[in-house]
TISE-923812 format. One record per residue: residue in one letter; x, y, z of N, C-alpha, C, CB in turn. Coordinates in pm, whole numbers, padded with zeros to 5 digits, always signed. Glycine has a CB too. Layout:
<recs>
aXYZXYZXYZXYZ
...
</recs>
This chain:
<recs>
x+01899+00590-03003+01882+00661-02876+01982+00775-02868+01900+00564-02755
x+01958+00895-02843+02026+01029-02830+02111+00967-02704+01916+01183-02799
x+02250+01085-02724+02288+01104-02569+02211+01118-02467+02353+01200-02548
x+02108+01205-02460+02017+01245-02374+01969+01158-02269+01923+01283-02440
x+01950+01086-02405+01827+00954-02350+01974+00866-02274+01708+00824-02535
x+02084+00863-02338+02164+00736-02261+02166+00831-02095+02373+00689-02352
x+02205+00926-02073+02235+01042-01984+02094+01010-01892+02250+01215-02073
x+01982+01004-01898+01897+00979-01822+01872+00828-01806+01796+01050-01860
x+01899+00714-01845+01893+00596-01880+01997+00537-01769+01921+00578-02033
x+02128+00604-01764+02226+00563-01661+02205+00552-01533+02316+00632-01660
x+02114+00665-01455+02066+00682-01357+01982+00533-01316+01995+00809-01373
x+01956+00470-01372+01904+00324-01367+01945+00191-01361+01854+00309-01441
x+02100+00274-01373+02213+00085-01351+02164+00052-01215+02448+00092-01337
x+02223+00107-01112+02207+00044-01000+02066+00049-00896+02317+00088-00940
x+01945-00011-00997+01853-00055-00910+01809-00137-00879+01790-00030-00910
x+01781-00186-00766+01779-00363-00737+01655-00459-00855+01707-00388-00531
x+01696-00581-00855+01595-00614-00990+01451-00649-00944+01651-00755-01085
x+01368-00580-00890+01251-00558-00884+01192-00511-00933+01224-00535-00828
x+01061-00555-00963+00953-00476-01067+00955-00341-01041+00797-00518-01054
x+00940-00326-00883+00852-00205-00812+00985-00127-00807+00759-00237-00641
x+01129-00129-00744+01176-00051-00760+01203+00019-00900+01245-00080-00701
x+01210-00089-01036+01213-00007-01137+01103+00107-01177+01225-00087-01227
x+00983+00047-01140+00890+00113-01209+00898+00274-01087+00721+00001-01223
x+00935+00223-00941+00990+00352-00900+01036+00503-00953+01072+00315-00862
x+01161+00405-01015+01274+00462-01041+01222+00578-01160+01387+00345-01085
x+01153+00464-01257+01109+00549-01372+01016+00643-01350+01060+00479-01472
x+00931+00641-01229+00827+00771-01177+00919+00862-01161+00733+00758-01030
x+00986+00817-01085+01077+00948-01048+01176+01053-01127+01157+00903-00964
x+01193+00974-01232+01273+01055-01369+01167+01133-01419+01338+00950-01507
x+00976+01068-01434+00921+01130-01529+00901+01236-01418+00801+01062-01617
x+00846+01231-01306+00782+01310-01200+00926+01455-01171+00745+01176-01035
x+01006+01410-01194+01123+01524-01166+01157+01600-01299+01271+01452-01107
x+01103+01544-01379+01152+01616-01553+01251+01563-01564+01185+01783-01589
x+01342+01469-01547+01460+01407-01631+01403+01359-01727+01548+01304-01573
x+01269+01314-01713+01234+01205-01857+01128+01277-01889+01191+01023-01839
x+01086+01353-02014+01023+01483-02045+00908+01422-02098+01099+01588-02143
x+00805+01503-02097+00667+01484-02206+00664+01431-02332+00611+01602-02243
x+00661+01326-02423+00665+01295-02550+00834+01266-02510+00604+01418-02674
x+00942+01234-02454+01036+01201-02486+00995+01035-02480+01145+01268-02409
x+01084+00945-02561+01111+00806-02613+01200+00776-02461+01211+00795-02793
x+01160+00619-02443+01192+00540-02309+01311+00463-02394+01047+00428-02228
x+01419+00435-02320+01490+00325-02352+01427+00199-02388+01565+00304-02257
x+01501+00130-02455+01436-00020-02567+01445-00116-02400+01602-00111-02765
x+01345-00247-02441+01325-00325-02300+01438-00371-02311+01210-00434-02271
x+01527-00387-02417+01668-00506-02408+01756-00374-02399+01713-00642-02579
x+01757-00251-02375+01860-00143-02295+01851-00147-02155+01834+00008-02329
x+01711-00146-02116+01710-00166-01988+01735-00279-01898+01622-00136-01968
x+01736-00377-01989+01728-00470-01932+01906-00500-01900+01635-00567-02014
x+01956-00462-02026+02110-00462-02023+02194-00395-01957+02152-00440-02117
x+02078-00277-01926+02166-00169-01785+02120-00208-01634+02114+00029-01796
x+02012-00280-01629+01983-00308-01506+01996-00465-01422+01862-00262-01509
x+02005-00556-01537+02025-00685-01535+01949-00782-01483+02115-00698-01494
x+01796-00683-01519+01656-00755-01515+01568-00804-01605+01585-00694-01466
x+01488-00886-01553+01479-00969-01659+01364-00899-01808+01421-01118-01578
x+01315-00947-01928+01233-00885-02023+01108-00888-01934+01225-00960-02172
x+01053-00969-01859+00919-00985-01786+00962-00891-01700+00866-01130-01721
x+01001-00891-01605+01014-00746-01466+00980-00580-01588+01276-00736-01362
x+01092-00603-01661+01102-00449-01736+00926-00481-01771+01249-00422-01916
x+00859-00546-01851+00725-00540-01915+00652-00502-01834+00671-00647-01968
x+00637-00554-01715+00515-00581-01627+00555-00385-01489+00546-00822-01519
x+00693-00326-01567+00706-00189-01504+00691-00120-01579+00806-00150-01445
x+00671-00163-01673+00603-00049-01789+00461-00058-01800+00655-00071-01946
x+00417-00193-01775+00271-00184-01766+00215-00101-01667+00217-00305-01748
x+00272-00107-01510+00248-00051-01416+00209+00109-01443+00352-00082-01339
x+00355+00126-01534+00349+00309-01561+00284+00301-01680+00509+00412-01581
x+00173+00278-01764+00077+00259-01844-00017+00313-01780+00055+00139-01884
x-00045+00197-01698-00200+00195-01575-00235+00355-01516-00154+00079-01393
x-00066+00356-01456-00089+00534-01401-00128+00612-01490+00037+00616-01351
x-00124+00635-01635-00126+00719-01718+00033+00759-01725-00229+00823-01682
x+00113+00738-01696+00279+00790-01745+00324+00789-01872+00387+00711-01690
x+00309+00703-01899+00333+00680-02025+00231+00579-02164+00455+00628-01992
x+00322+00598-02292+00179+00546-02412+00297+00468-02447+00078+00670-02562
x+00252+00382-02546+00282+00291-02605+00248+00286-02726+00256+00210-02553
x+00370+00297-02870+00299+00325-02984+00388+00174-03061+00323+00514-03054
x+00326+00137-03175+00379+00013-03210+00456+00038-03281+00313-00077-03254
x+00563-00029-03289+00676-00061-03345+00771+00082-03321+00648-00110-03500
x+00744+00148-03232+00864+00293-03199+00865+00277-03053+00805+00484-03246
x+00767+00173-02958+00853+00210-02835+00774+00258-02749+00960+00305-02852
x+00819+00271-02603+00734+00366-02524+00783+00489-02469+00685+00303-02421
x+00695+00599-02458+00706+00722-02446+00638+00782-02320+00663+00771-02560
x+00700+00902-02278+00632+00972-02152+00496+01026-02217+00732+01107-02080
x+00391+01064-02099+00313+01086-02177+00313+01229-02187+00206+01025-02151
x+00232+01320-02265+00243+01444-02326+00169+01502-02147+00139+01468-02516
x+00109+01436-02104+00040+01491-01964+00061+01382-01881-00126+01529-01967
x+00219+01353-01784+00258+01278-01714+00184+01291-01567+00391+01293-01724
x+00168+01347-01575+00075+01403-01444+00010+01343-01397-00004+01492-01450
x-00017+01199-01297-00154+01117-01287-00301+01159-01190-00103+00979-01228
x-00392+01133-01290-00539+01237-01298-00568+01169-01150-00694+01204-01459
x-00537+01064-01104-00611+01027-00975-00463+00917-00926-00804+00934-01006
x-00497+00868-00764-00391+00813-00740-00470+00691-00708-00296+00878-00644
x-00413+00586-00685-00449+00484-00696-00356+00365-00595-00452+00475-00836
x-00355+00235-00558-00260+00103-00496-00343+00023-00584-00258+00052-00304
x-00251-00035-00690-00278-00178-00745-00247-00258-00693-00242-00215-00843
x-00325-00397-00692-00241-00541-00626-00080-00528-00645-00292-00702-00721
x-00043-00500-00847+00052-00533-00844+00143-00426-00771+00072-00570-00958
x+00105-00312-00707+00198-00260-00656+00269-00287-00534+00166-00172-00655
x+00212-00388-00439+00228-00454-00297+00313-00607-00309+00059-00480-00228
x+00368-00603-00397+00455-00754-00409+00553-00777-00359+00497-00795-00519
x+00553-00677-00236+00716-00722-00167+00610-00673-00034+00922-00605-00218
x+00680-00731+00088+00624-00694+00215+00690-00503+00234+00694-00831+00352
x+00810-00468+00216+00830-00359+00226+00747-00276+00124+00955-00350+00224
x+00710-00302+00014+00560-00203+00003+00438-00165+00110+00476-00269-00099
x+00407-00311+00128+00322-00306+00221+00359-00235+00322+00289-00412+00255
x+00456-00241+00375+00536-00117+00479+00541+00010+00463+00668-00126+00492
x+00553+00026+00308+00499+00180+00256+00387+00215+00257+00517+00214+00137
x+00283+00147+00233+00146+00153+00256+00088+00189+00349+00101+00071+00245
x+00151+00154+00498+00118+00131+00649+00173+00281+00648+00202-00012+00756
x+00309+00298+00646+00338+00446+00646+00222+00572+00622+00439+00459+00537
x+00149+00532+00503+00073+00629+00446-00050+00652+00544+00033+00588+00301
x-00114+00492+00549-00202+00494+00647-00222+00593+00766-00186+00394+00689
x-00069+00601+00815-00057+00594+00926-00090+00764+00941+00079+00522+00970
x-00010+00797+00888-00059+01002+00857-00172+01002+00865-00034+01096+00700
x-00230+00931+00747-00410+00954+00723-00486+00935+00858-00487+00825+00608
x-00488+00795+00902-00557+00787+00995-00526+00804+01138-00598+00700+00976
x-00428+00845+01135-00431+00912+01264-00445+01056+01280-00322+00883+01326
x-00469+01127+01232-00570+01272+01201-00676+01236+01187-00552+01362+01082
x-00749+01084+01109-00862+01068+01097-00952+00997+01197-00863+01025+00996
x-00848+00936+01302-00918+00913+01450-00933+00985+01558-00873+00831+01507
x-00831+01091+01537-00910+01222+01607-00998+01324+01591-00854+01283+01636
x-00997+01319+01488-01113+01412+01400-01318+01291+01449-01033+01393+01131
x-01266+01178+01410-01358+01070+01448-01428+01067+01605-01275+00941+01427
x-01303+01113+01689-01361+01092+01794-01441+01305+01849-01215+00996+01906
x-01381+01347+01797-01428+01517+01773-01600+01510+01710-01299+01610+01621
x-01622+01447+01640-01734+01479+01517-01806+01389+01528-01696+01486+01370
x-01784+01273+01598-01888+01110+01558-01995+01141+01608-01849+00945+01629
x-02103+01067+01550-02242+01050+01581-02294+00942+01688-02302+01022+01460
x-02417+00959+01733-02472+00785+01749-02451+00670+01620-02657+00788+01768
x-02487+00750+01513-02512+00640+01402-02365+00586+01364-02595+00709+01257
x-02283+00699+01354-02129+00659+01345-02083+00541+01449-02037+00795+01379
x-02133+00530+01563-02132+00407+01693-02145+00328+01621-02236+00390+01817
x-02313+00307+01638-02331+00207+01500-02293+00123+01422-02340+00235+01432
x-02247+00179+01324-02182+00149+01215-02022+00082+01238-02186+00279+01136
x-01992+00151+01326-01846+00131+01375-01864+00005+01446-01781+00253+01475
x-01971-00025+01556-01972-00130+01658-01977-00273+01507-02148-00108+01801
x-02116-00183+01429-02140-00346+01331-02042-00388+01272-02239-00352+01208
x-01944-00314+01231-01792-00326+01156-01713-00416+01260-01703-00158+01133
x-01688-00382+01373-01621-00440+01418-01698-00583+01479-01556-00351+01493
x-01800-00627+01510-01833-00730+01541-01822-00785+01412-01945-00735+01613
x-01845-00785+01325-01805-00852+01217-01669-00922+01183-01826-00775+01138
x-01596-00780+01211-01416-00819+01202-01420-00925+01329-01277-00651+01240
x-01451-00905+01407-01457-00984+01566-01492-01134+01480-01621-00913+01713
x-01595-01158+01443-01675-01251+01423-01584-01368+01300-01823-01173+01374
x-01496-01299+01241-01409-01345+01092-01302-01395+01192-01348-01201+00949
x-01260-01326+01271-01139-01379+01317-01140-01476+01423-01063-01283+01354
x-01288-01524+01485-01308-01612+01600-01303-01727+01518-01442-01593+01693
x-01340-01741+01384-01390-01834+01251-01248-01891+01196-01480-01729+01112
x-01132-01777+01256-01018-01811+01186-00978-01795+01036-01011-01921+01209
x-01055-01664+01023-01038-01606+00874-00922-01494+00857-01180-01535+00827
x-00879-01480+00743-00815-01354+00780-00849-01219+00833-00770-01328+00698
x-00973-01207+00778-01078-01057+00790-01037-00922+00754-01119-01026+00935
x-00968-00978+00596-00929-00872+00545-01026-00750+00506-00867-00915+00449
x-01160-00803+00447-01269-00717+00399-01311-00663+00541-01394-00800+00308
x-01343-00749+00646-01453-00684+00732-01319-00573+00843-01573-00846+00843
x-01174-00564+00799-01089-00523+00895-01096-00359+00788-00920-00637+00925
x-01079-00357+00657-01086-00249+00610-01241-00163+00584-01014-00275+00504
x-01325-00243+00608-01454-00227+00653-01439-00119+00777-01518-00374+00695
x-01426-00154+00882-01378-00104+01020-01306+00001+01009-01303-00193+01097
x-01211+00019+00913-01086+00161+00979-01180+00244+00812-00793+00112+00968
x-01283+00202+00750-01318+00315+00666-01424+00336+00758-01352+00296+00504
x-01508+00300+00787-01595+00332+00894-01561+00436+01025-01622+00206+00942
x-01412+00405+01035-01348+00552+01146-01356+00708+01043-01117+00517+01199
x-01303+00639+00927-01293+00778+00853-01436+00832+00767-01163+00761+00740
x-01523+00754+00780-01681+00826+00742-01737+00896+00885-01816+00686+00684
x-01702+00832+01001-01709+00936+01126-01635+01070+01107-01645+00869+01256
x-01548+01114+01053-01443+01250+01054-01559+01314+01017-01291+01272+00945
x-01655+01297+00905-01710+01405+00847-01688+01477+00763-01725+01462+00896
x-01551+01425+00697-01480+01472+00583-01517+01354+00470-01312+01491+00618
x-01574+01412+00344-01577+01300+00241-01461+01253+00170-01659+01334+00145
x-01371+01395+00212-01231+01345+00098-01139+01233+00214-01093+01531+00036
x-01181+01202+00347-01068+01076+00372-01111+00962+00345-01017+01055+00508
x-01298+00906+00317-01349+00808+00292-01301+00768+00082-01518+00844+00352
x-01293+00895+00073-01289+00854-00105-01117+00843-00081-01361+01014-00260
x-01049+00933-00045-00838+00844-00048-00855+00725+00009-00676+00927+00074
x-00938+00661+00074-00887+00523+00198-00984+00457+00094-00936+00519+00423
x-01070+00490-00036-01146+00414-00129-00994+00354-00250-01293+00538-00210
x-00922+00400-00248-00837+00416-00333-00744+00327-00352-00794+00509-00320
x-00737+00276-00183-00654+00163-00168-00763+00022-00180-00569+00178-00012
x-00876+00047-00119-00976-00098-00117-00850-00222-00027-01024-00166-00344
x-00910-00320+00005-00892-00418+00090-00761-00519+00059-01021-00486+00090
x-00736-00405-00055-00578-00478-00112-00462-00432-00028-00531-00429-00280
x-00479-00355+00039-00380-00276+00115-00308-00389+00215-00459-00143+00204
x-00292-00459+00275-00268-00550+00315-00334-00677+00250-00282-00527+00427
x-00235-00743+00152-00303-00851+00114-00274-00942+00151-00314-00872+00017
x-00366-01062+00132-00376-01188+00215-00259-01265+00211-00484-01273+00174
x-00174-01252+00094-00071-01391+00071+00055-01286+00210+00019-01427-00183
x+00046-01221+00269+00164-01178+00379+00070-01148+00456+00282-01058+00354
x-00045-01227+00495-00083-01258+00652-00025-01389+00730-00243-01274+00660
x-00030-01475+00602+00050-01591+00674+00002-01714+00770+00135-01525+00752
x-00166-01674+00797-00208-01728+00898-00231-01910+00919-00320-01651+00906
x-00172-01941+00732-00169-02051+00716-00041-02117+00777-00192-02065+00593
x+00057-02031+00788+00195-02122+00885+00173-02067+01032+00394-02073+00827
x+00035-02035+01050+00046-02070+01236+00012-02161+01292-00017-02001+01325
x+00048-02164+01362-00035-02308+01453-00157-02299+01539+00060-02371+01566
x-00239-02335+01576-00358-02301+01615-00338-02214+01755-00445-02431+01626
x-00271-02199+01846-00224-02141+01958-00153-01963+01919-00107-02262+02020
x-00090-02000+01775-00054-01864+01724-00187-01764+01691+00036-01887+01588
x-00244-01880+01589-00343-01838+01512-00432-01742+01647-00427-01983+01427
x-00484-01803+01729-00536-01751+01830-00497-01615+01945-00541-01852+01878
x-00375-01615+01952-00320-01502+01977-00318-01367+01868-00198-01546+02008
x-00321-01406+01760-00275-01327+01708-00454-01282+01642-00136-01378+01618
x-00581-01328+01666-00664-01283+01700-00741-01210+01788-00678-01323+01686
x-00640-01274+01934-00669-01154+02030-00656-01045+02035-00636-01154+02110
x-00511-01057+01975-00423-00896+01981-00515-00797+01864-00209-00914+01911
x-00520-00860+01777-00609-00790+01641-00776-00714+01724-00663-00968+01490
x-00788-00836+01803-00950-00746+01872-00916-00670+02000-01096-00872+01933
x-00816-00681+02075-00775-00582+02159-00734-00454+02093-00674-00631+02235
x-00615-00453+01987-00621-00333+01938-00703-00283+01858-00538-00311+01899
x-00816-00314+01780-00965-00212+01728-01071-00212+01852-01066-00294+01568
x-01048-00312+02002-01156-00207+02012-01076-00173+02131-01332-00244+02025
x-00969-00111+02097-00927-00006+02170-00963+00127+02077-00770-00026+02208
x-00936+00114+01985-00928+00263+01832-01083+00256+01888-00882+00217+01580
x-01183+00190+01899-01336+00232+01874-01388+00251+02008-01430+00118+01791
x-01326+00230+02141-01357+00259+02250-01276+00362+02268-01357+00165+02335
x-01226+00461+02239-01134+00571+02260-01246+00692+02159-00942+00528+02192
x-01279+00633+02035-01378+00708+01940-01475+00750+01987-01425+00647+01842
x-01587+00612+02083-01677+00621+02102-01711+00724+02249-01706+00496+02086
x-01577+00738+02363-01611+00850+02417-01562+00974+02411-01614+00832+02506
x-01531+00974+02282-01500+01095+02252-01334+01147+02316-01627+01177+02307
x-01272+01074+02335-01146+01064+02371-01037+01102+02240-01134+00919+02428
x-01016+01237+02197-00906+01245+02060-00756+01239+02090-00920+01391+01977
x-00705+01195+02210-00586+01212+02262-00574+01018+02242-00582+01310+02437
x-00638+01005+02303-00649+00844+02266-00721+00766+02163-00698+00788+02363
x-00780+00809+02089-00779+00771+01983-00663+00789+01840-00885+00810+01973
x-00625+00914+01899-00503+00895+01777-00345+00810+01855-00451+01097+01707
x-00336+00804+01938-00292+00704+02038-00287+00559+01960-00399+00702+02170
x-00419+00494+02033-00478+00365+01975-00427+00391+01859-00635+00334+01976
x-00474+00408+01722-00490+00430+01618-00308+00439+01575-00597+00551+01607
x-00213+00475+01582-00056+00453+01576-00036+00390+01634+00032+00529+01596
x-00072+00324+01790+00015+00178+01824-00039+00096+01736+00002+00106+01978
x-00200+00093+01703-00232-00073+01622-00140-00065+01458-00464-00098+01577
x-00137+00030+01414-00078+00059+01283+00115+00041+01267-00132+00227+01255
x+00141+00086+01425+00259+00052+01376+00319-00071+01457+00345+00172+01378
x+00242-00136+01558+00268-00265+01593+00216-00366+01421+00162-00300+01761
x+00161-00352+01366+00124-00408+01230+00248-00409+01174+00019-00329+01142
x+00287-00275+01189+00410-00286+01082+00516-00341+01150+00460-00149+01017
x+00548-00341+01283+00664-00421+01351+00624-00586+01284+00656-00407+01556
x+00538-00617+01287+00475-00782+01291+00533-00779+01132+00255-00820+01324
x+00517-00702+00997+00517-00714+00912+00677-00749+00881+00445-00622+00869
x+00795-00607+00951+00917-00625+00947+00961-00726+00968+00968-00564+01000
x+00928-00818+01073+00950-00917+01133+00909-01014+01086+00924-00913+01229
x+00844-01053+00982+00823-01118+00878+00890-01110+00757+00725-01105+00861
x+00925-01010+00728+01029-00984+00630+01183-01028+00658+01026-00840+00608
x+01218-00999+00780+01345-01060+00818+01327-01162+00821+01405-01034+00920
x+01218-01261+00890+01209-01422+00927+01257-01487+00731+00979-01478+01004
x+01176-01425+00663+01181-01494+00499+01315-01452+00424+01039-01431+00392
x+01408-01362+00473+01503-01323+00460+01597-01412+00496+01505-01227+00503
x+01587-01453+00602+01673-01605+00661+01684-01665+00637+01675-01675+00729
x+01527-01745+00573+01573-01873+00526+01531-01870+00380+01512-01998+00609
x+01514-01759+00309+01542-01742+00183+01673-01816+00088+01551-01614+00188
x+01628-01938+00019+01788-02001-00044+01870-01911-00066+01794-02075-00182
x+02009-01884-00087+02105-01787-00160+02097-01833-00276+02250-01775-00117
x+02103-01695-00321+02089-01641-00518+02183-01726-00533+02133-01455-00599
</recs>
């Protein structure tokens, strides 16, 4: 390994031992030019020795930056940036959501998107957009009276706001994430108790059909309204889940 490579390699001692922050870390060297086109990656037992994570975390963050197109993999020399680091499309893998604060990053993103995309929704919607929107949500309605999570029929519902905009490019980015965007193992609905469980179905159908009764009369002041309280009361519920498992998390 050149100086070079140790010189960009250092920048990587102090990152916490997570998959996702490493594989972070390493976007961000290739994405800024510290870590160049065709330049050679540190060996998994360098990284592992500068970061004090384990051979599986380093593998499974190199796989990650594989998937993107970042980098190739040639046998027996190692892995390398790729000659066109650049990734051709963007994408949320499962494995990218393995900590609840992803998922918090996720909600972030959302949150830009669709709240331009519920005012635009309530500007442009159709009858048929009603429609479509009402069948979405009686559905989501219908999963959660059942005591399901209603992950499919809930991302069902907020793509259905963004095929109302009338724009094809917010239905194909909100395709990108698919129903993984909040995934099921940090809903949790299995440690509620039936009195939780139930509240926390109300609140879920009070806030969409507030977003779809704000859409449907054409209300864009309140629909992008609706549309950031339900998104970021989500994410309060999420934080607050993250601290609760933080507590009684054993010590390392």
């Amino acid at each position: 390994m050149t100086d070079k490579d140790n010189a960009v390699f250092n920048t990587f001692q102090q990152a916490p031992n997570l998959r996702s922050n490493l594989a972070d870390m390493l976007t961000a060297q290739i994405e800024s030019g510290d870590l160049k086109p065709g330049q050679r990656l540190p060996t998994e037992q360098a990284i592992m020795t500068a970061t004090g994570v384990s051979r599986t975390i380093v593998r499974e963050a190199l796989a990650a930056l594989r998937a993107k197109g970042l980098i190739t993999t040639r046998q027996g020399l190692g892995a390398f940036v790729s000659n066109d680091p650049t990734p051709r499309s963007f994408s949320i893998i499962p494995n990218d959501l393995q900590s609840i604060d992803e998922v918090l990053r996720v909600l972030e993103l959302r949150m830009g998107v669709e709240y331009e995309a519920a005012g635009l929704a309530a500007l442009r919607r159709t009858q048929e957009d009603i429609e479509r929107m009402q069948d979405r949500l009686d559905a989501l309605d219908k999963a959660l009276e059942e005591g399901g999570y209603g992950a499919q029929e809930d991302y069902a519902f907020h793509r259905s706001i963004l095929v109302a905009t009338h724009n094809s490019y917010y239905g194909r980015l909100f395709d990108t994430f698919g129903n993984i965007m909040v995934p099921r193992q940090w809903a949790r609905l299995d440690k509620m108790t039936s009195a939780e469980r139930k509240r926390h179905a109300a609140r879920m159908r009070r806030e969409h059909h507030a977003i779809f009764a704000a859409i449907r009369d054409c209300d864009e002041s309140a629909a992008r309204r609706a549309i950031r309280s339900h998104l970021s009361k989500s994410a309060a519920r999420f934080e607050e889940l993250r601290d609760a498992t933080a507590q009684t998390a054993p010590p390392s």
